[in-house]
ChimeraX commands (.cxc) that place a marker at each C-alpha (Angstrom):
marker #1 position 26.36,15.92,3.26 radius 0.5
marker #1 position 24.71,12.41,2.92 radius 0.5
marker #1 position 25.23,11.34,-0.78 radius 0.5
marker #1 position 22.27,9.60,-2.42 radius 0.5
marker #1 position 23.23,6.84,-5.24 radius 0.5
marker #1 position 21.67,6.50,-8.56 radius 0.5
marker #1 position 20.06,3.05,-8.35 radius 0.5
marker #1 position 17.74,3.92,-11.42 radius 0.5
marker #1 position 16.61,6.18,-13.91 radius 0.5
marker #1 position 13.40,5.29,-13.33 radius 0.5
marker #1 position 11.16,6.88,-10.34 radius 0.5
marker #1 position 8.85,4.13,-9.04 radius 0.5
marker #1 position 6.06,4.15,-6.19 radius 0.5
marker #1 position 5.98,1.70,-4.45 radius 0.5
marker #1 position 2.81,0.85,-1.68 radius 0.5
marker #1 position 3.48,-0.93,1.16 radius 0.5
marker #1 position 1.18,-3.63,3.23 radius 0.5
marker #1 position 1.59,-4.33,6.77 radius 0.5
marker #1 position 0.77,-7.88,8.06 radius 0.5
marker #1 position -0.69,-8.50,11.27 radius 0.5
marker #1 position -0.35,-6.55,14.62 radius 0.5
marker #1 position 1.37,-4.21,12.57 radius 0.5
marker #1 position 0.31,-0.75,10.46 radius 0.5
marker #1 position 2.29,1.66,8.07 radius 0.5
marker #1 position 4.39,2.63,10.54 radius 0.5
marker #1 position 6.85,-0.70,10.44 radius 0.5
marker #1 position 8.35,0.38,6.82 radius 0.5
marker #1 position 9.23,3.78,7.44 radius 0.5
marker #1 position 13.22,2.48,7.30 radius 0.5
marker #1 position 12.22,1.59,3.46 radius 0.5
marker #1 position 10.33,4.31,2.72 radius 0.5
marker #1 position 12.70,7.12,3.91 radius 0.5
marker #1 position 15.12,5.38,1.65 radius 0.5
marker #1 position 13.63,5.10,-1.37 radius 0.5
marker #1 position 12.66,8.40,-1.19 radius 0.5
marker #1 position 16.06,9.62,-0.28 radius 0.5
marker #1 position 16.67,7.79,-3.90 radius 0.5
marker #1 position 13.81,9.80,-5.88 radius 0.5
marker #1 position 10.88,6.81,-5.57 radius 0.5
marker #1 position 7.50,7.19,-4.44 radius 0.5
marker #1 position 6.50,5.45,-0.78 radius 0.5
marker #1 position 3.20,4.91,0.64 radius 0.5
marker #1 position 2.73,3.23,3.63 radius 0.5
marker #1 position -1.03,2.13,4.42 radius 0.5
marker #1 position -2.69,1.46,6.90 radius 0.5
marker #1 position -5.70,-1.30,6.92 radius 0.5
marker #1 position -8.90,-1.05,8.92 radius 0.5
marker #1 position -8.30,-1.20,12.53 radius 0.5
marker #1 position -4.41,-1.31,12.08 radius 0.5
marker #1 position -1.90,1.74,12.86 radius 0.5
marker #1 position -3.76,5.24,13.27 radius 0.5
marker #1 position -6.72,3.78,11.42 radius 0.5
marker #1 position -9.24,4.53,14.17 radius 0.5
marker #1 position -11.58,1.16,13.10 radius 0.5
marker #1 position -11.80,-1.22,16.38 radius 0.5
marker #1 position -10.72,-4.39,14.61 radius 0.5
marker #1 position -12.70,-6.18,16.63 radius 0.5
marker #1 position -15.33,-5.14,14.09 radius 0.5
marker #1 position -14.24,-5.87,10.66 radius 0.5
marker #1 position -16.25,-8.66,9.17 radius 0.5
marker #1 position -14.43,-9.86,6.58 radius 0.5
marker #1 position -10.93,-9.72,4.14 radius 0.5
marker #1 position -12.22,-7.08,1.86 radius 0.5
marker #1 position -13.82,-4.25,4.96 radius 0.5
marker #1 position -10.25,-5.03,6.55 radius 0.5
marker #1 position -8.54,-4.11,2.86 radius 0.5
marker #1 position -10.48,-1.29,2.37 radius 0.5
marker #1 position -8.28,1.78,2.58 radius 0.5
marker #1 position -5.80,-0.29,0.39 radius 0.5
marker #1 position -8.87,-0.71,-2.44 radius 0.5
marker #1 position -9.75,3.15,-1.76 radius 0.5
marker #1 position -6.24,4.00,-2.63 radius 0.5
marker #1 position -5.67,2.09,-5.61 radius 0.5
marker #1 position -9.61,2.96,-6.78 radius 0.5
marker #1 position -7.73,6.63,-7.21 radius 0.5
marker #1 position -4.86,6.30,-8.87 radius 0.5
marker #1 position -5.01,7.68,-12.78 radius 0.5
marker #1 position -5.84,5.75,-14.75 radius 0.5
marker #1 position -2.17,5.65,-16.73 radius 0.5
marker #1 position -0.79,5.11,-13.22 radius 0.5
marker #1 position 0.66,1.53,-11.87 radius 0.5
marker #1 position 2.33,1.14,-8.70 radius 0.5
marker #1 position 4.80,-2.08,-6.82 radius 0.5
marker #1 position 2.90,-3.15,-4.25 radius 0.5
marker #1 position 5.44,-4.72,-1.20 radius 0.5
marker #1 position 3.58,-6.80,1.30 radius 0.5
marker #1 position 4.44,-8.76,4.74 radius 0.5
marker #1 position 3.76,-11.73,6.56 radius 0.5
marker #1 position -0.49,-12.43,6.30 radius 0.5
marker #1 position -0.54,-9.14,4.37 radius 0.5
marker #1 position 0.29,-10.84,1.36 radius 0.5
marker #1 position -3.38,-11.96,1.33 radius 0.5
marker #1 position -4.44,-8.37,1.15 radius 0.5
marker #1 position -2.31,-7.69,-1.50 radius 0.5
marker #1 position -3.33,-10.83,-4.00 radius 0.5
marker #1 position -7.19,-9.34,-2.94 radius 0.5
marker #1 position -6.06,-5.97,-4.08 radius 0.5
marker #1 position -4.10,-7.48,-7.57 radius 0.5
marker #1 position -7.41,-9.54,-8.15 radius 0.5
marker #1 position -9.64,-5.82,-8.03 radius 0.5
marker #1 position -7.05,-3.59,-9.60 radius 0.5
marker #1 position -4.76,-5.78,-11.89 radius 0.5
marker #1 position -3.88,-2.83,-14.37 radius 0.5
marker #1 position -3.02,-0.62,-10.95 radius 0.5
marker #1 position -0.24,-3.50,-10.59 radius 0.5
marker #1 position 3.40,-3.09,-12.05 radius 0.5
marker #1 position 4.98,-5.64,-9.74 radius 0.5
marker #1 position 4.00,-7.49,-6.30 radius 0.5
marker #1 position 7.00,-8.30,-3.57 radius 0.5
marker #1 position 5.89,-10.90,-1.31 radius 0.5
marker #1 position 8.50,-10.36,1.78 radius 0.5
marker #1 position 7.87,-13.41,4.40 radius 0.5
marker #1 position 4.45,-13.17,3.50 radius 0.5
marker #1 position 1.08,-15.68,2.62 radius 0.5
marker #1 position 1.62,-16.17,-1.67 radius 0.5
marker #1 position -1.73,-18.19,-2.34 radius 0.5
marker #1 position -2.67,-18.56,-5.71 radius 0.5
marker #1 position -6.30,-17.28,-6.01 radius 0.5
marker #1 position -8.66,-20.01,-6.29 radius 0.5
marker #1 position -6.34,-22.44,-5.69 radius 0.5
marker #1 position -6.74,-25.65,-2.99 radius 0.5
marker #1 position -4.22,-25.42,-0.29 radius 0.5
marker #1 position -2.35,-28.35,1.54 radius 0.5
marker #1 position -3.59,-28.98,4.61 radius 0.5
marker #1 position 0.35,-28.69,6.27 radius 0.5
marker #1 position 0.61,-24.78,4.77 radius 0.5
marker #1 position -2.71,-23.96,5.54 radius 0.5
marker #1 position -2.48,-25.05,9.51 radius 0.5
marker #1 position 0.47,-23.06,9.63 radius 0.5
marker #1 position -1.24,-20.25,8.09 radius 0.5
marker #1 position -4.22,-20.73,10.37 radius 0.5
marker #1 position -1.49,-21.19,13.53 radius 0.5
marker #1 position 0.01,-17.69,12.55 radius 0.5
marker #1 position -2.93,-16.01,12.09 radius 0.5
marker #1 position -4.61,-17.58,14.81 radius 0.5
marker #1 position -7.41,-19.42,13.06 radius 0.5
marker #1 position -6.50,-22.36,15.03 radius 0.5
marker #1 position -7.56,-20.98,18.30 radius 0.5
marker #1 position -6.25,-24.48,20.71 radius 0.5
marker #1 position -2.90,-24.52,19.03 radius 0.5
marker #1 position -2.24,-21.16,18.51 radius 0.5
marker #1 position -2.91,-19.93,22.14 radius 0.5
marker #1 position -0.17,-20.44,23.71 radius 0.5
marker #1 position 1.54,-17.28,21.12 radius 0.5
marker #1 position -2.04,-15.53,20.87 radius 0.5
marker #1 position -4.36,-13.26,23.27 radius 0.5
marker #1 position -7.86,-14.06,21.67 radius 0.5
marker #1 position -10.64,-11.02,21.74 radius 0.5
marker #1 position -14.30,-12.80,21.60 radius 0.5
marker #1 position -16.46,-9.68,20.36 radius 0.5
marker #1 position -19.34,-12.30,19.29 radius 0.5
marker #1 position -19.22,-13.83,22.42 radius 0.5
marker #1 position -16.84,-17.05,23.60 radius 0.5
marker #1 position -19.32,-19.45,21.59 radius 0.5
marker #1 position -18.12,-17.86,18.70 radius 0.5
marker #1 position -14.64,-17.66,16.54 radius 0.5
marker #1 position -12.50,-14.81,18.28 radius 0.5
marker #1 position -12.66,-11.32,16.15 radius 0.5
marker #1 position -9.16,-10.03,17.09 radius 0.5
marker #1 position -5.97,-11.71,17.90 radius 0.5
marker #1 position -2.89,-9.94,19.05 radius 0.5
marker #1 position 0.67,-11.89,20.10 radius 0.5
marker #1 position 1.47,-12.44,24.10 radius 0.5
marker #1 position 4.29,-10.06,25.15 radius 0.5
marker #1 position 6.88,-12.77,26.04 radius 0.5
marker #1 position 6.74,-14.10,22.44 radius 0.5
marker #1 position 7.21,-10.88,20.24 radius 0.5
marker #1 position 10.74,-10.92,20.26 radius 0.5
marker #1 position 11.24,-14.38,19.75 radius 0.5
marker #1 position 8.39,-14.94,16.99 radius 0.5
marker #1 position 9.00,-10.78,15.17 radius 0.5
marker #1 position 11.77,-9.70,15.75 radius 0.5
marker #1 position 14.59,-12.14,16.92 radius 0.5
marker #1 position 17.33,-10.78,14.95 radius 0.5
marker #1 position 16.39,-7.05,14.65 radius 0.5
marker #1 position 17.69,-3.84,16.73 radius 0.5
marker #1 position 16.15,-3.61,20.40 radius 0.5
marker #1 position 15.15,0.48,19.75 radius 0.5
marker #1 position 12.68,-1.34,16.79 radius 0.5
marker #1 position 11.66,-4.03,18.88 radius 0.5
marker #1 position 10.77,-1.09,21.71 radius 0.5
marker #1 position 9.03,0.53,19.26 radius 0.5
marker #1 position 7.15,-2.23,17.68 radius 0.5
marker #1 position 5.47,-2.92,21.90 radius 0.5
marker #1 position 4.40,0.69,21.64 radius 0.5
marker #1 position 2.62,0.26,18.71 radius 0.5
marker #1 position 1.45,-2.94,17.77 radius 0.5
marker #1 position -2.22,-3.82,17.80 radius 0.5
marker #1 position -4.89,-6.07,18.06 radius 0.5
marker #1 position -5.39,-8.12,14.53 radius 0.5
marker #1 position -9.00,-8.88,13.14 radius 0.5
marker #1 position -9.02,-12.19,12.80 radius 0.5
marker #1 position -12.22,-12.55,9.85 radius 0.5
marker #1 position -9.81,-11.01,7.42 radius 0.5
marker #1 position -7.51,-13.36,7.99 radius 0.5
marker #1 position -10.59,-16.09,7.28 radius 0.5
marker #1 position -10.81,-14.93,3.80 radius 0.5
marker #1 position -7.37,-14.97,2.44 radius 0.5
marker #1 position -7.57,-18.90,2.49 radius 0.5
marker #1 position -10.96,-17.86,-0.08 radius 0.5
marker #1 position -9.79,-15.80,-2.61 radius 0.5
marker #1 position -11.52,-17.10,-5.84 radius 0.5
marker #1 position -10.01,-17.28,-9.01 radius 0.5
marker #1 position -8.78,-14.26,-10.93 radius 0.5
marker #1 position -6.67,-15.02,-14.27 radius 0.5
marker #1 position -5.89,-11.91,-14.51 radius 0.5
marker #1 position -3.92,-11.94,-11.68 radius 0.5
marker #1 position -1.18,-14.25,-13.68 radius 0.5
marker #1 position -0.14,-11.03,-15.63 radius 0.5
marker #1 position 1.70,-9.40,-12.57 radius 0.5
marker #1 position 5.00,-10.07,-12.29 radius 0.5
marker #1 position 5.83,-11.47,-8.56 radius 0.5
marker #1 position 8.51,-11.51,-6.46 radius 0.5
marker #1 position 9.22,-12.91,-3.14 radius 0.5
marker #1 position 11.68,-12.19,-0.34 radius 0.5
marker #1 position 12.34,-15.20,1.90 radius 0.5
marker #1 position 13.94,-14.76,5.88 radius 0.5
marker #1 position 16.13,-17.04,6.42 radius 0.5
marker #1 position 16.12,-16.74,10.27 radius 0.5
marker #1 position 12.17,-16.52,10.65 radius 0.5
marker #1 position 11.03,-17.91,13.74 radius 0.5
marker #1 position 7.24,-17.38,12.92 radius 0.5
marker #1 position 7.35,-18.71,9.41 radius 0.5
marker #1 position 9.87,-20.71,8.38 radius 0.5
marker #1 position 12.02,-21.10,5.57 radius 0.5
marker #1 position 11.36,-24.44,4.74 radius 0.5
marker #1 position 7.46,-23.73,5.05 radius 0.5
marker #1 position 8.02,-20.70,2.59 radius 0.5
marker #1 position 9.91,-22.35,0.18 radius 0.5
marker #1 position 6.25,-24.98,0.65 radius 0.5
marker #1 position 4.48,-22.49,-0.75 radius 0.5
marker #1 position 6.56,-21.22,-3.18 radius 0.5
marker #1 position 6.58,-24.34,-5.14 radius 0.5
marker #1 position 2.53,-23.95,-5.23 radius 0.5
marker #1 position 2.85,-20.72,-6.99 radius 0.5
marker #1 position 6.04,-19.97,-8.05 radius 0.5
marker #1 position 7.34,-16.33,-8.77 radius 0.5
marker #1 position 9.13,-14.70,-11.17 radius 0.5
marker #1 position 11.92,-13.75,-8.94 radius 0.5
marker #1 position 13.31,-15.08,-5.48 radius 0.5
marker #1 position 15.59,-13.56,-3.32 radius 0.5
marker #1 position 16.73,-14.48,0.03 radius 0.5
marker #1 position 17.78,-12.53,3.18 radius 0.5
marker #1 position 19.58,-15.36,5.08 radius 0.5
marker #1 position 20.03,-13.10,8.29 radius 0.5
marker #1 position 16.52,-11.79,8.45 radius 0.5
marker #1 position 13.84,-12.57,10.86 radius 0.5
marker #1 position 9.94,-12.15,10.09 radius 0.5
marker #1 position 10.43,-8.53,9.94 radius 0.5
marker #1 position 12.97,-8.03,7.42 radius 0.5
marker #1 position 11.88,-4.03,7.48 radius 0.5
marker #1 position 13.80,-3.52,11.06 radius 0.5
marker #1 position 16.63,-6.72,10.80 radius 0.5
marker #1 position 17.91,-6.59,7.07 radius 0.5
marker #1 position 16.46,-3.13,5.59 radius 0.5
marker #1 position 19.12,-1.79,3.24 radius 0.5
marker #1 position 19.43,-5.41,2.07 radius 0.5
marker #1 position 15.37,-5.21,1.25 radius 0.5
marker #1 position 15.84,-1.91,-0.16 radius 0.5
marker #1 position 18.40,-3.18,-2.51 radius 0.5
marker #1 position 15.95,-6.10,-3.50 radius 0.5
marker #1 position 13.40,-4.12,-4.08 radius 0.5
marker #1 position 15.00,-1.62,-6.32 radius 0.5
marker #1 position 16.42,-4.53,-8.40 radius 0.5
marker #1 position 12.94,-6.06,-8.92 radius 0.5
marker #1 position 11.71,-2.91,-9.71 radius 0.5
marker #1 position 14.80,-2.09,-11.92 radius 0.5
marker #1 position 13.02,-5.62,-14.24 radius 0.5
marker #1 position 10.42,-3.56,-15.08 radius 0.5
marker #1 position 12.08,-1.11,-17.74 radius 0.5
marker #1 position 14.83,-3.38,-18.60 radius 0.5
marker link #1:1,2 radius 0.2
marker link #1:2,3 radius 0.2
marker link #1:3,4 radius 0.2
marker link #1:4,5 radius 0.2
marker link #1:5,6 radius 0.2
marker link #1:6,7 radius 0.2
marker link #1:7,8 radius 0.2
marker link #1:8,9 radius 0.2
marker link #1:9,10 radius 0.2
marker link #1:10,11 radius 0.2
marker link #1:11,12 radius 0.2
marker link #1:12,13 radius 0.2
marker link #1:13,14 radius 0.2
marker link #1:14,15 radius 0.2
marker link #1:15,16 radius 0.2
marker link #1:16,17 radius 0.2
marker link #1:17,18 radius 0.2
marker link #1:18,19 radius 0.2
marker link #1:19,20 radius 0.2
marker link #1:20,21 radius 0.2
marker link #1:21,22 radius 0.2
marker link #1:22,23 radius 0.2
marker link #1:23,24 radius 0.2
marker link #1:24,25 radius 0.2
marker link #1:25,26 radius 0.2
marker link #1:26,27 radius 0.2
marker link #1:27,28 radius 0.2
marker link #1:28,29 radius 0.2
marker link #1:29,30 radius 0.2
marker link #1:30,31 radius 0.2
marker link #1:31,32 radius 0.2
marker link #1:32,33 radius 0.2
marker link #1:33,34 radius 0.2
marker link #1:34,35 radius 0.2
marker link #1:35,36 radius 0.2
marker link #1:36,37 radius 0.2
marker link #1:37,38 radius 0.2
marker link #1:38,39 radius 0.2
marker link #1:39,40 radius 0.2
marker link #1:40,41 radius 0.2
marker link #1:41,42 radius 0.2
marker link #1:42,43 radius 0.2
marker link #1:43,44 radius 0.2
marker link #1:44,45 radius 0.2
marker link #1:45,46 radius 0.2
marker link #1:46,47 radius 0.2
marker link #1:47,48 radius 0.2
marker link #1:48,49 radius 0.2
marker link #1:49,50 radius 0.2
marker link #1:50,51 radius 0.2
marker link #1:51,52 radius 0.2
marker link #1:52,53 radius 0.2
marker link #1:53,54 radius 0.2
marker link #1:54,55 radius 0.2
marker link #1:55,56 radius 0.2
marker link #1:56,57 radius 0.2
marker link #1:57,58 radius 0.2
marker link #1:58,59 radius 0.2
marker link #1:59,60 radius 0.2
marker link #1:60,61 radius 0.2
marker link #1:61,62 radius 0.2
marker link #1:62,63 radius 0.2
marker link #1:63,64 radius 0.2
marker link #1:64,65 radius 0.2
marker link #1:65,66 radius 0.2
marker link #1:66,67 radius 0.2
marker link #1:67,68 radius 0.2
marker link #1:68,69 radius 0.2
marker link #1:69,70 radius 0.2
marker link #1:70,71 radius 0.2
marker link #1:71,72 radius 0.2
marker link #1:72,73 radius 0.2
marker link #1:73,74 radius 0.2
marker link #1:74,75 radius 0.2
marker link #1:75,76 radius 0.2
marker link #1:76,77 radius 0.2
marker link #1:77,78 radius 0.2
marker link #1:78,79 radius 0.2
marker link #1:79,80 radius 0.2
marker link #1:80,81 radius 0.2
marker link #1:81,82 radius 0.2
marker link #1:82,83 radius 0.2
marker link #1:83,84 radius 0.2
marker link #1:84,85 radius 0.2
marker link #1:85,86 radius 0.2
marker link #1:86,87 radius 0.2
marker link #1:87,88 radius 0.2
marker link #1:88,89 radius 0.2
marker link #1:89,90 radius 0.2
marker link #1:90,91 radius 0.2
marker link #1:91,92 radius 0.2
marker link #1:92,93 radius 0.2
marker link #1:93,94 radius 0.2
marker link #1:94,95 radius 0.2
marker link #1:95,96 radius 0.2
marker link #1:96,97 radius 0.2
marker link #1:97,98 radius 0.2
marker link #1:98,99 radius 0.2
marker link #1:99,100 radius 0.2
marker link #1:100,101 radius 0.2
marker link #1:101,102 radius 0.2
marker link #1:102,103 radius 0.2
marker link #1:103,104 radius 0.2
marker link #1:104,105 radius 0.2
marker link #1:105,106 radius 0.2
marker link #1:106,107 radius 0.2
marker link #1:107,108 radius 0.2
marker link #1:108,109 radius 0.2
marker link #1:109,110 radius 0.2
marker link #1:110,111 radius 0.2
marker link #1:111,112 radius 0.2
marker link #1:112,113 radius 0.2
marker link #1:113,114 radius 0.2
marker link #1:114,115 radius 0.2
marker link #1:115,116 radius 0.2
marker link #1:116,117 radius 0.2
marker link #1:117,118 radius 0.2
marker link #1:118,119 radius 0.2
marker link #1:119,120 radius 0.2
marker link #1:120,121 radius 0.2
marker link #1:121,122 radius 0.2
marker link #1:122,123 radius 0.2
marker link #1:123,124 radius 0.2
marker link #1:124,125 radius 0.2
marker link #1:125,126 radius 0.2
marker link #1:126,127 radius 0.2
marker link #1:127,128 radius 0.2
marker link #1:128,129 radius 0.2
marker link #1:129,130 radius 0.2
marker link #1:130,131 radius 0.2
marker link #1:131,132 radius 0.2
marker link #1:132,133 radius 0.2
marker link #1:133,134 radius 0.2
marker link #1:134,135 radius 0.2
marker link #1:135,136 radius 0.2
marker link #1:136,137 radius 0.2
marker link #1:137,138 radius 0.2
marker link #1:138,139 radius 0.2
marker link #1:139,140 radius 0.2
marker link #1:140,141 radius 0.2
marker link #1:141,142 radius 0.2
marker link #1:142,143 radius 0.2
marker link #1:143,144 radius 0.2
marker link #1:144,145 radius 0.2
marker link #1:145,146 radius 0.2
marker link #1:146,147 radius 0.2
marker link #1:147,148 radius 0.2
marker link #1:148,149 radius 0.2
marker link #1:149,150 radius 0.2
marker link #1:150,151 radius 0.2
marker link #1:151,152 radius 0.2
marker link #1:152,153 radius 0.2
marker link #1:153,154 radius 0.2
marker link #1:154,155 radius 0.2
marker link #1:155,156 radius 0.2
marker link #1:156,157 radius 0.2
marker link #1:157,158 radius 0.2
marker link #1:158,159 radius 0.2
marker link #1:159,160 radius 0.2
marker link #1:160,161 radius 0.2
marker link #1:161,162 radius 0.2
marker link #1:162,163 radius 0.2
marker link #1:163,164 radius 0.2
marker link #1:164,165 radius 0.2
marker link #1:165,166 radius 0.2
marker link #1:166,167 radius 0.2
marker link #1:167,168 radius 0.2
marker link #1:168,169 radius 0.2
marker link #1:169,170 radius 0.2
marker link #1:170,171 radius 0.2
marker link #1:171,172 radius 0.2
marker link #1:172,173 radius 0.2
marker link #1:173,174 radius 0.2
marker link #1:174,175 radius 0.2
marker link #1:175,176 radius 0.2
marker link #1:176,177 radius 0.2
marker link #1:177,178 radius 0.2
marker link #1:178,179 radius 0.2
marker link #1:179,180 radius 0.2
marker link #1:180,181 radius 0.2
marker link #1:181,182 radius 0.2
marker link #1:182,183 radius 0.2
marker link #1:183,184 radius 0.2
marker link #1:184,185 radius 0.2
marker link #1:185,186 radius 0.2
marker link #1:186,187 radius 0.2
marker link #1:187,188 radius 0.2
marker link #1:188,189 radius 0.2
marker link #1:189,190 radius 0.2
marker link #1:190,191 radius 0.2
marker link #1:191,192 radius 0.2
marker link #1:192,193 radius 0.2
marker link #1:193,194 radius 0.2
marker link #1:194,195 radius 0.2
marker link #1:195,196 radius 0.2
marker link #1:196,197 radius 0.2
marker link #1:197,198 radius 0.2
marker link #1:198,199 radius 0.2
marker link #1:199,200 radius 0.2
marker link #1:200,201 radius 0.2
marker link #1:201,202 radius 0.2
marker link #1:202,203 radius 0.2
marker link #1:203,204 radius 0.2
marker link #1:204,205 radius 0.2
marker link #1:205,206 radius 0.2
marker link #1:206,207 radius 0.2
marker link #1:207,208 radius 0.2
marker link #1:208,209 radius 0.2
marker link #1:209,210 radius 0.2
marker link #1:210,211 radius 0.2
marker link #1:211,212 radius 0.2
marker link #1:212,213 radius 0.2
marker link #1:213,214 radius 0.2
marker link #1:214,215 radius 0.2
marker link #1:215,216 radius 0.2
marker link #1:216,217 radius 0.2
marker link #1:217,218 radius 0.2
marker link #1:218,219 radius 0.2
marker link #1:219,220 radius 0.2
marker link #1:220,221 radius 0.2
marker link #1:221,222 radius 0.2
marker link #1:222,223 radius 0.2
marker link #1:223,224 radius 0.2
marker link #1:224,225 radius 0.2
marker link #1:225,226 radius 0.2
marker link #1:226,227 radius 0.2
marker link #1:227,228 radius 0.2
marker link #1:228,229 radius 0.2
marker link #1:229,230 radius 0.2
marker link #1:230,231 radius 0.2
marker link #1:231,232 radius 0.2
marker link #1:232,233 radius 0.2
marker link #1:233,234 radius 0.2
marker link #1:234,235 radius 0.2
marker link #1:235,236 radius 0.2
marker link #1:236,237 radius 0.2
marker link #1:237,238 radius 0.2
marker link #1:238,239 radius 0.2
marker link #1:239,240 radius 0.2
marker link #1:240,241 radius 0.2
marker link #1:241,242 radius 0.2
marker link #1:242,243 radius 0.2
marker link #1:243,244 radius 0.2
marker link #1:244,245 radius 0.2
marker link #1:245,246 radius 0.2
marker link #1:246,247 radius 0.2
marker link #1:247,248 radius 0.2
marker link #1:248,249 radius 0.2
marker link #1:249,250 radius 0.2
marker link #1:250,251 radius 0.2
marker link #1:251,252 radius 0.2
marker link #1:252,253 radius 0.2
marker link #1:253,254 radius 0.2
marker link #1:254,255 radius 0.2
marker link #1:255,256 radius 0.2
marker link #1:256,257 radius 0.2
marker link #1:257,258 radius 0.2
marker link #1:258,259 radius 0.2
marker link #1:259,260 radius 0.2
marker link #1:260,261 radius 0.2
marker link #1:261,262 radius 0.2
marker link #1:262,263 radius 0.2
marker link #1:263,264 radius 0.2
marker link #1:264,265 radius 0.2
marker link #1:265,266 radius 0.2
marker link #1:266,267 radius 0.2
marker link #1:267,268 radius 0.2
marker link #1:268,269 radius 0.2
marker link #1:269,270 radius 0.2
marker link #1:270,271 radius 0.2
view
């Protein structure tokens, strides 16, 4: 019989944020654990991403991408706070969803993922990058991106998803081959007007008041160490911890590591 160890007295849920491509389904080596350890996991899914049936080609904007995220914290009780865990350009989604809901928010974990202070200007050198990722820069980023032109070629592109030959490479360099055959059976098509409005989050003091962490991947071929650490400086956290043999997708290369990091943020939170 597997044992399970004690890692707290404490029972926490934790909600977890997908970045782009992705949906729900890339954490469920986290959740199963923490639940195997007596926490909380829920794994959503944002508009047009997973088994949300939305055609992303049709969300207009950051928040109608977010929305299922908002709809869940919108029902929490109202004595209820959860640790919100986000990846890659989902970060954006979650610093949207701490600007709506701050007293839903116990603790945010950042893992490889866009930590913009809200309201904030942004370098030009961190937000190309961001715009390369995401595909906002449509010459520069092609030669990683498919482009979907919903509007028409004349406008932006509405969806973005990553060429085959550069998944591996760019995802999921250092993680098992059965996740990176399951991530090509499952990824999707990314809506690329949410990822316009991350860079245009407007100020929300409140904001300051939750506790962040961030997780940074030391072997991230996507985004880099040295462009995290970048950003970091711009806003820094409360806590920093580092996976130095993780790719972008820490879930699948370094998850008992992440679990352990995650359950010793949370662990801050009644000390």
């Amino acid at each position: 019989m597997r044992s399970k160890i004690k890692m707290s007295e404490h029972e926490h849920h934790f909600v977890f944020v997908h970045g782009a491509g992705h949906g729900g389904w890339c954490w469920y080596k986290l959740a199963n654990s923490l639940r195997e350890n007596g926490h909380k996991a829920t794994c959503i899914d944002l508009k047009g991403a997973g088994i949300n049936q939305t055609d992303p080609n049709t969300v207009t904007s950051l928040d109608d991408y977010d929305e299922p995220l908002y709809a869940f914290l919108s029902q929490l009780p109202i004595d209820q706070k959860v640790i919100l865990v986000s990846h890659s350009v989902g970060g954006g989604s979650m610093t949207a969803a701490m600007c709506l809901f701050p007293s839903k928010v116990s603790l945010a974990v950042y893992v490889a993922a866009v930590m913009v202070k809200p309201g904030a200007l942004i370098p030009d050198s961190l937000k190309n990058v961001m715009k390369v990722c995401s595909g906002l820069i449509e010459k520069e980023a092609e030669k990683i991106w498919d482009f979907t032109f919903g509007n028409g070629p004349q406008n932006i592109p509405t969806s973005i998803m990553m060429k085959p030959e550069y998944v591996r490479d760019k995802f999921y360099n250092e993680s098992p081959m059965e996740d990176y055959t399951l991530a090509t059976t499952l990824l999707r098509p990314a809506p690329v007007m949410a990822f316009v409005g991350i860079m245009g989050i407007p100020e929300a003091p409140e904001t300051e008041k939750i506790p962040r962490v961030y997780v940074k991947t030391g072997k991230d071929h996507l985004f880099q160490p040295h462009l995290q650490d970048l950003m970091l400086a711009l806003w820094p956290p409360s806590q920093t911890f580092l996976l130095q043999e993780s790719d972008h997708s820490a879930f699948f290369s370094q998850p008992r590591e992440l679990n352990q990091f995650l359950l010793q943020a949370a662990s801050s939170l009644s000390s």
